[in-house]
C-alpha positions, 0 to 999 in steps of 0.5 A: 500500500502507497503511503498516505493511502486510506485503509479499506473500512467495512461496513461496520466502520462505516456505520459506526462513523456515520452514527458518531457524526450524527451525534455530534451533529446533534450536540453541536446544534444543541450547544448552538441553542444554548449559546444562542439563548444565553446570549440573548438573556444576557442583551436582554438586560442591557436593550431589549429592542436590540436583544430581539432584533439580534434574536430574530436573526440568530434564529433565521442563521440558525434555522439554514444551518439546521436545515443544512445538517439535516440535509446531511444528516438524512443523506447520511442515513440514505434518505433524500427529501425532493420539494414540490415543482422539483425533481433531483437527479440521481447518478449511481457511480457517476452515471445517470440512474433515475429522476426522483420525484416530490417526495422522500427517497431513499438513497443508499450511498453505500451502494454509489448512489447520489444526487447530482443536482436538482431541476425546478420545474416552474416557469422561469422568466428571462427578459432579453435587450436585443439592440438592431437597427430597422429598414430605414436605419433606426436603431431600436432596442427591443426588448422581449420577455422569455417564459419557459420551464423544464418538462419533467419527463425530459428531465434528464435531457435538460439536466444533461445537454444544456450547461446554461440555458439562459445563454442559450435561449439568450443566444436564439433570441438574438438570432431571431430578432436581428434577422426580423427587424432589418426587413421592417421599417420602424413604424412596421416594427411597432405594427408587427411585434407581435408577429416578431414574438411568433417568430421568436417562439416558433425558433425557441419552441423547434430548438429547445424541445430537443433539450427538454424545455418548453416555450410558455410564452413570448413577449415583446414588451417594449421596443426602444428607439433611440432618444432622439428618433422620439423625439423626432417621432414628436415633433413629427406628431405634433406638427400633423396635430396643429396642421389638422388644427389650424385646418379645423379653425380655417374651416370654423372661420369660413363657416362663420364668414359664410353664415355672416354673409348670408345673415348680410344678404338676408338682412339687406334683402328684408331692409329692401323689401322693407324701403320697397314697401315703404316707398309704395306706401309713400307713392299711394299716399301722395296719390290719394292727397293729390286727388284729394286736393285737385277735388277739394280746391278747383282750379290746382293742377298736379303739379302744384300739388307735387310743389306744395308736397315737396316743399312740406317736406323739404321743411320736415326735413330741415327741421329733423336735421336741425333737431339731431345733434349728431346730423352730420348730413348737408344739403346743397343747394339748401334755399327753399326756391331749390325745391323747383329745381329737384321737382324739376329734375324728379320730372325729367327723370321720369319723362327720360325713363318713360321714353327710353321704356 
């Protein structure tokens, strides 16, 4: 035999060790409490806040250890405990033997067995930042989330074939990405992700099921350009948003210039009709007063009616002026005799219009 080499133990040495180490295991953990629960009597006395406070975290480092040595302690006797949503792999002398399930085992190390790892089988989540530029070279930085889990009857496969599996999910994602998002330009970026989240899963869910991985789901939760192409994207934004204002207040503008002008017209046409009327009333007054003063007085033709008519309004008419102050309206001529001279000129214009009809 080589020198420093171990003798060979039977069995009932082994046995013998394991029972002596389980024992000390067990008064180590006793004089762990008991030191643990003096010292916290003697904080106690000097700050009780303090003392509870250290207590509290004493127990919590204590409680890991005890778990720890239990573990041991378990292995040790054979025994393995696997938790909920885990599987343990177990090797006999290094090779793959069994996936262990939920549950209490039994795990004779005597005979080579041992658990070589253990795998969770809940849906785990990877958040990957992919920078790539667009069709029409904006650069964006899209950003998807990953939700996958291993498959408990392909346990082994993912245990086995893969040494890190975020990287290599990592390392698809990018291929995925990098080779969708060139084809599209940026607005098609933000109207297609969800058709780049299919892509990604399609590849995801074809390349890992061959390691024992299921593709939950795929995200694309958010696609970054860069600062300034948003802000560029804003001011774009906002100089269609005033542009579609300044057409709505020029539309609201013609409108009322529209309805003002048709207010106008209907007005100056009511004040037509208005004058209109007046002047037939006028016209049928002075008709009816030049018949009833030809009967009245014998001898008076028309036309000294119409001057005597004239001449009574003219006055009314001075006198108006003369009783407003604000008149800023000026005859000319002004003396009385021009009341000739206007009747005058109201017949020719008349005799002129009859004979040009």
């Amino acid at each position: 035999m080589k020198p420093g080499a171990c003798k060979p133990r039977s069995g009932l040495q082994i046995c013998n060790n394991a029972n002596a180490t389980s024992w000390h295991m067990e008064q180590s953990l006793l004089s762990y409490i008991y030191i643990y629960t003096r010292s916290f009597c003697y904080l106690s006395l000097l700050a009780l806040p303090c003392a509870w406070k250290y207590l509290i975290d004493q127990l919590e480092s204590l409680l890991a250890e005890a778990t720890y040595e239990l573990e041991k302690m378990g292995q040790a006797f054979g025994c393995l405990q696997v938790d909920q949503s885990t599987v343990a792999i177990r090797e006999n002398f290094g090779k793959f033997d069994d996936v262990l399930e939920p549950g209490c085992h039994c795990l004779p190390w005597c005979f080579g067995s041992k658990v070589a790892g253990h795998l969770s089988l809940r849906v785990q989540q990877l958040d990957v930042r992919c920078e790539t530029k667009t069709k029409d070279n904006v650069f964006v930085t899209v950003v998807a989330s990953i939700q996958y889990r291993a498959l408990a009857e392909k346990a082994a496969d993912a245990f086995y074939k893969l040494s890190n599996t975020r990287a290599q999910i990592q390392a698809y994602v990018f291929d995925v990405i990098r080779a969708s998002v060139p084809k599209l330009d940026l607005d098609s970026t933000f109207e297609q992700k969800n058709d780049i989240a299919k892509a990604v899963e399609d590849e995801l869910e074809k390349a890992m099921s061959a390691y024992g991985y299921e593709i939950v789901q795929t995200l694309i939760v958010d696609i970054e350009p860069d600062e300034h192409v948003k802000r560029a994207m804003n001011e774009i934004n906002a100089a269609a948003r005033m542009r579609v204002a300044a057409n709505e207040k020029a539309e609201a503008e013609k409108i009322l210039q529209i309805k003002r002008a048709e207010g106008d017209a209907e007005s100056k046409y009511l004040a037509g009709l208005g004058i209109a009327r007046q002047r037939q009333a006028i016209v049928d007054g002075l008709r009816d007063s030049v018949l009833a003063f030809s009967e009245n007085v014998p001898g008076t033709t028309s036309k000294d009616v119409m001057d005597m008519v004239l001449v009574t309004q003219y006055f009314d008419t001075m006198k108006e002026i003369g009783a407003s102050s604000k008149s800023s309206s000026i005859f000319i001529p002004h003396g009385p005799g021009a009341v000739k001279d206007v009747a005058a000129q109201i017949r020719e214009g008349l005799l002129q219009a009859n004979a040009a009809q």
